[in-house]
TORNUZA-38320 format. One line per 10 residues: their letters; for each residue x, y, z of C-alpha. Coordinates in nm, 4 decimals. Example, Ala and Ser with C-alpha at 12.3 -4.5 7.8 and 13.67 -1.06 7.14 Angstrom:
% residues 2
AS) 1.2300,-0.4500,0.7800  1.3670,-0.1060,0.7140
END
This chain:
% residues 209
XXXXXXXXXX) 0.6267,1.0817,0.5351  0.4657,0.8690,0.2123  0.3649,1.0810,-0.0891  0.3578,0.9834,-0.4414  0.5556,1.1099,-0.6914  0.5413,1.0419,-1.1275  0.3198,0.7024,-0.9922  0.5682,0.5794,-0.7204  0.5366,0.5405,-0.3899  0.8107,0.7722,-0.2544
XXXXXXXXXX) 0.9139,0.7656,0.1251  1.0588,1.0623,0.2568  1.2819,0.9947,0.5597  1.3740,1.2217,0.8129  1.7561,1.1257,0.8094  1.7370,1.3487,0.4786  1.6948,1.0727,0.2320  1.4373,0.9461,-0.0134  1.3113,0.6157,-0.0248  1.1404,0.4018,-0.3507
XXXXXXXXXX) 1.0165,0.0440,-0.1628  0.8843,-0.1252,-0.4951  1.2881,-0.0554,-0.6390  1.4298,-0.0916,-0.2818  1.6183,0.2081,-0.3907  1.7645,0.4082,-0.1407  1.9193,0.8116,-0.2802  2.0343,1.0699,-0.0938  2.2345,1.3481,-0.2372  2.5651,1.5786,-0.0945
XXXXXXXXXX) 2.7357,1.3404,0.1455  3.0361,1.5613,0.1426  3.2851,1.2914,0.2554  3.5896,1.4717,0.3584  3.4500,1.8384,0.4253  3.5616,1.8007,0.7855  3.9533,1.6969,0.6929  3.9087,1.9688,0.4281  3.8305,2.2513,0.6663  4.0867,2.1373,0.9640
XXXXXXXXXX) 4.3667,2.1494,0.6938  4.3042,2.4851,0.5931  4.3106,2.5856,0.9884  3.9274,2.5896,1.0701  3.8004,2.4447,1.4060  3.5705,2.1437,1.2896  3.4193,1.9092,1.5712  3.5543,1.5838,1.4672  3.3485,1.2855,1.4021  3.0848,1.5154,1.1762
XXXXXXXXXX) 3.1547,1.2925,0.8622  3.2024,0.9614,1.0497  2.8444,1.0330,1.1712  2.6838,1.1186,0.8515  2.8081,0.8004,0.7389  2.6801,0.6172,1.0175  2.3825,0.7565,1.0121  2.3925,0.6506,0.6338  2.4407,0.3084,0.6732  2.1563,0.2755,1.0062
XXXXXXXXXX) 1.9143,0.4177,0.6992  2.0601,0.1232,0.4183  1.9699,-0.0869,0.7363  1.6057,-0.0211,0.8353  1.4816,0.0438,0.4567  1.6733,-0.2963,0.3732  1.7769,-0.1352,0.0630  1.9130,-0.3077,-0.2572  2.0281,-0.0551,-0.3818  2.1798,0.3096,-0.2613
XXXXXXXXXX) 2.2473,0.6320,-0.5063  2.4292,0.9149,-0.4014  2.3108,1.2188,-0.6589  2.6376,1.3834,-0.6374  2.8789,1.5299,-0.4022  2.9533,1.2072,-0.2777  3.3235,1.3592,-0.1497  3.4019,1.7089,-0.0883  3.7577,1.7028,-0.2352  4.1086,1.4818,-0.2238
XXXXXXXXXX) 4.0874,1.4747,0.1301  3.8406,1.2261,0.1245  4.0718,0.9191,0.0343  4.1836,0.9857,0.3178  3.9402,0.8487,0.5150  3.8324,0.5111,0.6294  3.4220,0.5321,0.6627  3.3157,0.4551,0.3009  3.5470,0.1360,0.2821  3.3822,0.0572,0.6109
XXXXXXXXXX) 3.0093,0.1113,0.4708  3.1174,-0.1029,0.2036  3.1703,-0.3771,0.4076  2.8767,-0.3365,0.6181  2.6582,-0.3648,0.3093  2.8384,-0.5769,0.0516  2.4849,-0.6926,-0.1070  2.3774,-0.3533,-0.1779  2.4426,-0.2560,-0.5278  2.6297,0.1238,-0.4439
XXXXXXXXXX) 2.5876,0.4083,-0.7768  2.6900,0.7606,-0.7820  2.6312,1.0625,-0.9924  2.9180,1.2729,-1.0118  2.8912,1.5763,-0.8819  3.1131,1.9255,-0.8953  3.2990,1.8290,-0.6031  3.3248,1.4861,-0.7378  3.5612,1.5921,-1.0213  3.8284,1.6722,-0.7954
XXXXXXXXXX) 3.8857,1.3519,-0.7592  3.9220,1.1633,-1.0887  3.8077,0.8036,-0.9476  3.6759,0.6560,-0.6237  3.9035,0.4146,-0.4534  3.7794,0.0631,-0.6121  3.7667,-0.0409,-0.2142  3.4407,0.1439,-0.2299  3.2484,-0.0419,-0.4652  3.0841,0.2856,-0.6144
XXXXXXXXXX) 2.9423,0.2627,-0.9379  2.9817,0.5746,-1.1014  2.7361,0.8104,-1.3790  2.9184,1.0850,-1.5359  2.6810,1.2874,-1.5306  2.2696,1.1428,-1.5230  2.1562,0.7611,-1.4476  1.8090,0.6299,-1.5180  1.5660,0.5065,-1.2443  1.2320,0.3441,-1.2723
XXXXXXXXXX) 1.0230,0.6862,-1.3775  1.3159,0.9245,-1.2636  1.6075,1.0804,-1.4267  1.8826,1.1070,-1.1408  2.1253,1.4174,-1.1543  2.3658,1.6150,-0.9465  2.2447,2.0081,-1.0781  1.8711,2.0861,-1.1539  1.8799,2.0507,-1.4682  1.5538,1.9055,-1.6443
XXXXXXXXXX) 1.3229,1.9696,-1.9317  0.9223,1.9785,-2.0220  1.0207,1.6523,-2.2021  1.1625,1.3067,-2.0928  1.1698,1.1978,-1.7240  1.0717,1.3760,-1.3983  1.4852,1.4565,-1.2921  1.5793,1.4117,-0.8417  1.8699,1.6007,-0.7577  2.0819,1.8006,-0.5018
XXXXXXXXXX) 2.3392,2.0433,-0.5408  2.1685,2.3379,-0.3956  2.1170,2.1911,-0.0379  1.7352,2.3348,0.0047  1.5954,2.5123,0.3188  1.2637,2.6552,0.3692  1.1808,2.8380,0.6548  0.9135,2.6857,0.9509  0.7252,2.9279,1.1956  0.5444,2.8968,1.5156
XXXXXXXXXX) 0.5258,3.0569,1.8733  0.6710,3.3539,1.7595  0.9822,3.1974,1.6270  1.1449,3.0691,1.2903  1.3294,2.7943,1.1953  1.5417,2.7666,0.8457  1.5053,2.3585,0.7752  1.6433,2.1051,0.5148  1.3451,1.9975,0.2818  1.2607,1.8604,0.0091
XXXXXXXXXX) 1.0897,2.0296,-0.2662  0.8966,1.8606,-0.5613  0.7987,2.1234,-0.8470  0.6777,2.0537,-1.1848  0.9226,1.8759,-1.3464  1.1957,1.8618,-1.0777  1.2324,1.7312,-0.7492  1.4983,1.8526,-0.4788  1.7208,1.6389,-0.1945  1.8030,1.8208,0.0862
XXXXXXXXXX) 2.1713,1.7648,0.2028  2.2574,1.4648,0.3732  2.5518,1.5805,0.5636  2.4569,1.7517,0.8724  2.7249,1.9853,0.8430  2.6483,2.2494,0.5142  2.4341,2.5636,0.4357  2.2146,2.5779,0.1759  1.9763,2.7745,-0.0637  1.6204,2.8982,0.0562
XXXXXXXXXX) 1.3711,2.7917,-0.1690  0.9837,2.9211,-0.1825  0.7434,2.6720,-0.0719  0.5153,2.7967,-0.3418  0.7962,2.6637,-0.5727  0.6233,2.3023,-0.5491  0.5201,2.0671,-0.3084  0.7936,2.1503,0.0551  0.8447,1.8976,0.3248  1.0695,1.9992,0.5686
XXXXXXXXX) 1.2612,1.8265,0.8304  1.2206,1.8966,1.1195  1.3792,1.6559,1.4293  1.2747,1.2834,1.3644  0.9223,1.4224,1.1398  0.9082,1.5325,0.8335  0.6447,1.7890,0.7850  0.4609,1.9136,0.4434  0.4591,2.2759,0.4394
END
């Protein structure tokens, strides 16, 4: 799906991600590396693999945009257990020209640095993009730049046939613009699609409510 969005050409991509050709820029927002480990140490029954596919399925995206460069708008890790794990040190390697930025999120500051082996550069707390203001939270103003984020993991709700569907979107109001969740494998917040413009995703499309 192509829209435009404070005079860029914006590419919204079904594998939950968001996708600015003239800055080869690629974001996506609450990877969650490390939920999985997270919940199987406290005792829950996780399928394995879920975070070794998100991050597949991250790196098959870097791949067919061609991206330069790839920011994560928080949430990149879901806690300690992270380090733990192999797949970002892998993606790393896969894609050692692309120039790798994160803003840290709330799950981000349990972990006071990322391991240098993945070549993150890391924002405290906002970075500046072309006509964007990247952040974790929604936090934003009348004044300054139109501000992407993620943190709340949007839904919005798709009918038809008789039956409903609560989806991922993305959700562009006024002055703020939402990322769904990247991993596969979270809840999130149901938003209004009279909040601003809604595209959910739905399968392989992505679909303007």
């Amino acid at each position: 799906m192509i829209t435009e969005l404070q005079g860029e050409r914006v590419e919204l991509l079904a594998a939950r991600a968001v996708f600015l050709p003239r800055l080869g820029a690629l974001l996506v927002a609450d990877l969650h590396v490390g939920k999985a480990e997270t919940f199987q140490r406290m005792g829950v029954p996780v399928p394995r693999g879920v975070g070794g596919a998100d991050v597949a399925r991250l790196s098959a995206t870097i791949r067919a945009c061609a991206a330069r460069s790839l920011w994560v708008l928080g949430d990149l890790v879901h806690d300690r257990d992270a380090l733990d794990t192999d797949e970002m040190s892998r993606l790393r390697r896969d894609h050692s020209d692309v120039a790798l930025h994160v803003v840290r999120g709330n799950h981000d500051r349990h972990v006071p640095a990322l391991p240098d082996a993945w070549g993150f550069e890391e924002h405290a707390v906002h970075a500046a993009l072309g006509p964007f203001d990247l952040r974790h939270e929604p936090e934003g103003g009348d004044a300054g730049p139109y501000t992407l984020c993620g943190h709340l993991h949007p839904m919005a709700k798709l009918k038809g046939a008789g039956d409903e569907l609560l989806l991922p979107c993305f959700q562009f109001g006024r002055r703020i613009g939402l990322l769904p969740a990247f991993t596969t494998w979270s809840s999130g917040v149901r938003v209004d699609p009279a909040d601003g413009r809604t595209f959910v995703v739905a399968g392989d499309e992505v679909v303007e409510l």
